[in-house]
N, C-alpha and C positions, 0 to 999 in steps of 0.2 A: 339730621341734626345740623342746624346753621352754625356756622365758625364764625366768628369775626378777627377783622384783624384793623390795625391801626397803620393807614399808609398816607407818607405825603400827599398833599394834594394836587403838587406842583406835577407830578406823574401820570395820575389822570385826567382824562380828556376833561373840558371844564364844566359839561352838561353837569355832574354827578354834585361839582358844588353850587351848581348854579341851583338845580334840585331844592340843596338846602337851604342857599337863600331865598328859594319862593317861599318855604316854609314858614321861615322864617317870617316875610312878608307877611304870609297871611295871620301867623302868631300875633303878630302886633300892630294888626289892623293896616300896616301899611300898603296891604293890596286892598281891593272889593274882594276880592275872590280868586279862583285859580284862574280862571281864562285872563283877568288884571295884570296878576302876577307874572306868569310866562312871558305874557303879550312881554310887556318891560323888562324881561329878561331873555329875550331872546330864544326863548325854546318852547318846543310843544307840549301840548295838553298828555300828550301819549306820553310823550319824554319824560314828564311829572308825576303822572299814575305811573307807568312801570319803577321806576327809583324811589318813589314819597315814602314807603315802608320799609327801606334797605339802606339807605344812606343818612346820617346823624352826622351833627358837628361834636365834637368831643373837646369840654370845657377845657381851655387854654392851659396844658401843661399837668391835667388833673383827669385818672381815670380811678373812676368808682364803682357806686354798685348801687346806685339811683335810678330809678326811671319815673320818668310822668306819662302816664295814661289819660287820652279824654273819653269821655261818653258823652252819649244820648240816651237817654232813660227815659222810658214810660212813666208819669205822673201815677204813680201805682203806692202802695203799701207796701216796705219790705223790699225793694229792690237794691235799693243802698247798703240792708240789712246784708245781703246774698252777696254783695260785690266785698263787702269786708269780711264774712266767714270767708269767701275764696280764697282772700287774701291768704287770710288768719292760717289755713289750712294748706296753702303751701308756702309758708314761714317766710312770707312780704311782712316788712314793719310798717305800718304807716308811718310817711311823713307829717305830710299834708292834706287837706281834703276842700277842695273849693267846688261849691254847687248853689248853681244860680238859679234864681226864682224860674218856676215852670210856668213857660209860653205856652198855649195852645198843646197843653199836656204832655210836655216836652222839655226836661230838663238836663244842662249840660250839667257836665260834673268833671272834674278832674284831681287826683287821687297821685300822688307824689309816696314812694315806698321805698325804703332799704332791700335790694333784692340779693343781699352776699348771704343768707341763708337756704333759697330755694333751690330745690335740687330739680326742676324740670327747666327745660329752655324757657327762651320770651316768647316762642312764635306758639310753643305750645300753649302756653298760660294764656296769652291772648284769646287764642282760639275756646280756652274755658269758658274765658268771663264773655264771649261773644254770644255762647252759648246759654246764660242766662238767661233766664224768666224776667223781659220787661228791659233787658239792654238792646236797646234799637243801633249803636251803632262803639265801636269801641273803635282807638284808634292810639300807637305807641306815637309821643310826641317827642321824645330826649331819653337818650341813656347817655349815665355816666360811669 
């Protein structure tokens, strides 16, 4: 079972928010990519994959019970259907739901949720909707 905990950042070494500002970066297009990102921030590709799924900025002065999820999904029937019964079934609210026209039968999606009902962790839940029929790639982007 993962713990979280909320610590200054002034404490830890600075790779961990450095982490978060590549993410950051690449959130808002202000990198190319990860090798972009790093390179301008000083740390390595390795440094970025080990931390990219453990480390989150937590909105200024404000902890909730949000999180934003991205995908890659299969151009299929029904697999948007499957990623909201998941939801539905372990008591996520949707927020939000953005999903972009499918490339090359490949569409992003991202899916914003109330998560102060579900009673399983995020690393588990993850791992469900990973497991989906037609999810190529899932990825936790922000908790609040």
């Amino acid at each position: 079972m993962k713990k979280f905990l909320i610590i200054d950042s002034t404490i830890l070494p600075s790779v961990y928010e450095k982490v978060v500002e590549a993410k950051e970066m690449l959130r808002t297009g202000k990198a190319k990519g990860i090798t972009d990102a790093v390179k301008k921030l000083g740390i390595s590709r390795s440094t970025f994959y080990k931390y990219k799924d453990h480390v989150f900025n937590v909105s200024e002065g404000m902890i909730g019970n949000k999180a934003t999820v991205s995908f890659l999904l299969n151009h299929e029937p029904g697999v948007l259907s499957l990623i909201l019964r998941t939801l539905a079934e372990n008591k996520a609210n949707v927020l939000t739901i953005s999903q972009d026209i499918p490339i090359n039968k490949i569409a992003n999606l991202s899916i914003t949720f109330d998560m102060s009902n579900m009673e399983i962790e995020m690393d588990v839940f993850l791992t469900i909707l990973k497991r989906i029929n037609g999810v190529v790639r899932v990825e936790l982007i922000a908790m609040e």
